[in-house]
C-alpha positions in Angstrom: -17.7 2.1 -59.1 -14.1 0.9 -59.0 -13.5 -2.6 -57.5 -10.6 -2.4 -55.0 -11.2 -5.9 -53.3 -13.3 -9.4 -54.2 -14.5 -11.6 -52.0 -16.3 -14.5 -53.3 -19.5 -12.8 -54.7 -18.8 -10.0 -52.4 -16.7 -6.6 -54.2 -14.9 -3.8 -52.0 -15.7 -0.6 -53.7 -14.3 2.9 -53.8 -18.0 4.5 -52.7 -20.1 1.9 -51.0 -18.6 -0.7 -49.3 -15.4 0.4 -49.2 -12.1 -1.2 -46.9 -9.7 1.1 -45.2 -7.2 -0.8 -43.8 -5.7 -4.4 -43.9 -4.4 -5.7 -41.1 -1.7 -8.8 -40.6 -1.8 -10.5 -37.5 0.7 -12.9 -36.5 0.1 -15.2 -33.0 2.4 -17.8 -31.4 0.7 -20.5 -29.2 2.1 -21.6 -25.7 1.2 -23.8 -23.0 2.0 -22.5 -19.6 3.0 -25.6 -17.4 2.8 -24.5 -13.6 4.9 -26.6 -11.1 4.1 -27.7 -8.0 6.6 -25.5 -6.2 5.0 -22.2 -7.9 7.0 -21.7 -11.0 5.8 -22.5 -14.3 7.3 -24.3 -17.5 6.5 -21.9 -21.0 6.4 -24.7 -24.2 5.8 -23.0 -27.6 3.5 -24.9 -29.6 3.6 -23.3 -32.6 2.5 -20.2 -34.9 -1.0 -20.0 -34.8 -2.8 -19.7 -38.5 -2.3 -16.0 -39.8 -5.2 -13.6 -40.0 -6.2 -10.8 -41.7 -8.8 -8.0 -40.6 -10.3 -6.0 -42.9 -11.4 -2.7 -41.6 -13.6 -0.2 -43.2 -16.4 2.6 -43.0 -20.1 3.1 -44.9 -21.6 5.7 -45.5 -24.9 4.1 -46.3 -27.0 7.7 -47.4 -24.7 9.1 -49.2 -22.9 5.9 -50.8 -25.0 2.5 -49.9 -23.5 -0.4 -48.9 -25.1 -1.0 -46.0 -27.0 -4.3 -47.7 -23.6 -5.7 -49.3 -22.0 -5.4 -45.4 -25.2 -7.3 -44.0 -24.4 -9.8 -46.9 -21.4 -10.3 -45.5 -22.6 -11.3 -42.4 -24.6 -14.2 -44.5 -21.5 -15.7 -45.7 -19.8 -15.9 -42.5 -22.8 -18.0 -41.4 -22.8 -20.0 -44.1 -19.0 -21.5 -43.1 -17.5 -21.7 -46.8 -14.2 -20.4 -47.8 -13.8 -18.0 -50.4 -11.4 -16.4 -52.9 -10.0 -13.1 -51.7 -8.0 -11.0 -54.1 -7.2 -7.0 -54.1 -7.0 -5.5 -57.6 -3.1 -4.4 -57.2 -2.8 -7.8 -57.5 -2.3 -9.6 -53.5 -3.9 -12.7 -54.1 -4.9 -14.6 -50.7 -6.2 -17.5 -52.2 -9.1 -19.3 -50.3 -10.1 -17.7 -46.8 -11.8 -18.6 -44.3 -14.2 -15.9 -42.7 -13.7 -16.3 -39.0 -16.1 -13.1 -37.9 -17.7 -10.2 -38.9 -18.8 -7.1 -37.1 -21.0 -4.4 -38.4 -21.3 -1.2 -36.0 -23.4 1.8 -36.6 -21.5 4.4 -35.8 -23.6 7.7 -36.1 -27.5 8.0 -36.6 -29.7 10.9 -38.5 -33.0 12.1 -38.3 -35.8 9.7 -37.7 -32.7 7.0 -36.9 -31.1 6.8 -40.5 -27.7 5.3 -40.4 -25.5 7.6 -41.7 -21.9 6.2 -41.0 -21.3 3.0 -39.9 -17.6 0.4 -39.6 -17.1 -3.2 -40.0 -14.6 -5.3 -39.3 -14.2 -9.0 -40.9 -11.0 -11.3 -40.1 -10.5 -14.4 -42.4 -7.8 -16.3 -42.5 -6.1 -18.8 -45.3 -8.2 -22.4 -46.3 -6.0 -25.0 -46.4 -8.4 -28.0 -46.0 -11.4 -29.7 -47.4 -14.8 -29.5 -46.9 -16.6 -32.2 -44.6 -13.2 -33.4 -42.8 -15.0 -35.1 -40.4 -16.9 -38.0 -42.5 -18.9 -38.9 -39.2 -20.5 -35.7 -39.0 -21.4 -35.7 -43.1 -22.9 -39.1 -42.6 -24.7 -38.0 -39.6 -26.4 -34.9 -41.1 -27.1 -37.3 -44.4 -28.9 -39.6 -42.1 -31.0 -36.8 -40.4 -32.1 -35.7 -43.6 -33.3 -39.1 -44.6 -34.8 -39.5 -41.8 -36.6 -36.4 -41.8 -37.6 -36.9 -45.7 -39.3 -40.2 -44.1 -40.9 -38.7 -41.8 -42.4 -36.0 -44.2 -43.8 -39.1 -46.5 -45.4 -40.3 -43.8 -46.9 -37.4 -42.7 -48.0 -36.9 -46.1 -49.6 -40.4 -46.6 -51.4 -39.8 -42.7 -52.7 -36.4 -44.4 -54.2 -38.3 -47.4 -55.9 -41.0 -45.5 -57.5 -38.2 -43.1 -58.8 -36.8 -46.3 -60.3 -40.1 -47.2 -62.7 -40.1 -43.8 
């Protein structure tokens, strides 16, 4: 299996999960001010971050890759960036995985995938993890809470037991 692509823990293959295509997209941002008389005022804001989709095709019954794709999917939940680097040597440093989409293109007998395409857009990391410290105390508070709330339960449990 030759490794064309890495993604974290995730590795772009000749055979099974394989990437066709790499495509740059570039966006500007605007604001569109209407005026009361029924024109409008166009204000650039800015370039919006760059993104990348990567676009490829599985043939999960003849090659596999139909578990690594779902995996994917996983690590788009899971909202951490990860290094992306092709093996001729484009290095995109730390991405962010905006989306994934897993289609299932053509079916076999008794409803086997046999070909199926994925797209997955990321774009470069240039923060930190946990910008917002009100929301990391927040969820550090929950799970206190809920920890105490578990001991508790636990301690009702025991004294039931007692009776």
């Amino acid at each position: 299996m030759s490794t064309l692509m890495v993604l974290g823990v995730h590795r772009f293959s000749v055979d099974a999960l394989n990437y066709q295509k790499l495509t740059a997209i570039s966006e500007a941002r605007w604001k569109e001010n209407f005026t009361a008389n029924g024109g409008h005022i166009d204000v650039f804001l800015g370039a919006a971050p760059h993104k990348t989709t990567v676009r490829g095709v599985l043939y999960p019954m003849a090659f596999g890759g139909y578990g690594e794709a779902s995996a994917i999917s996983t690590s788009v939940d899971a909202g951490k960036p990860l290094p992306m680097f092709t093996m001729t040597g484009n290095n995109f440093g730390l991405v962010k995985l905006h989306s994934f989409n897993l289609v299932d293109e053509k079916t076999g007998p008794n409803g086997i995938i046999t070909e199926a395409s994925f797209d997955l857009t990321v774009s470069a990391y240039s923060g930190t993890n946990n910008l917002n410290p009100l929301m990391s105390s927040v969820g550090g508070a929950i799970n206190t809470a809920v920890g105490a709330i578990n001991t508790v339960v636990g301690a009702v449990n025991t004294v039931r037991s007692l009776f």
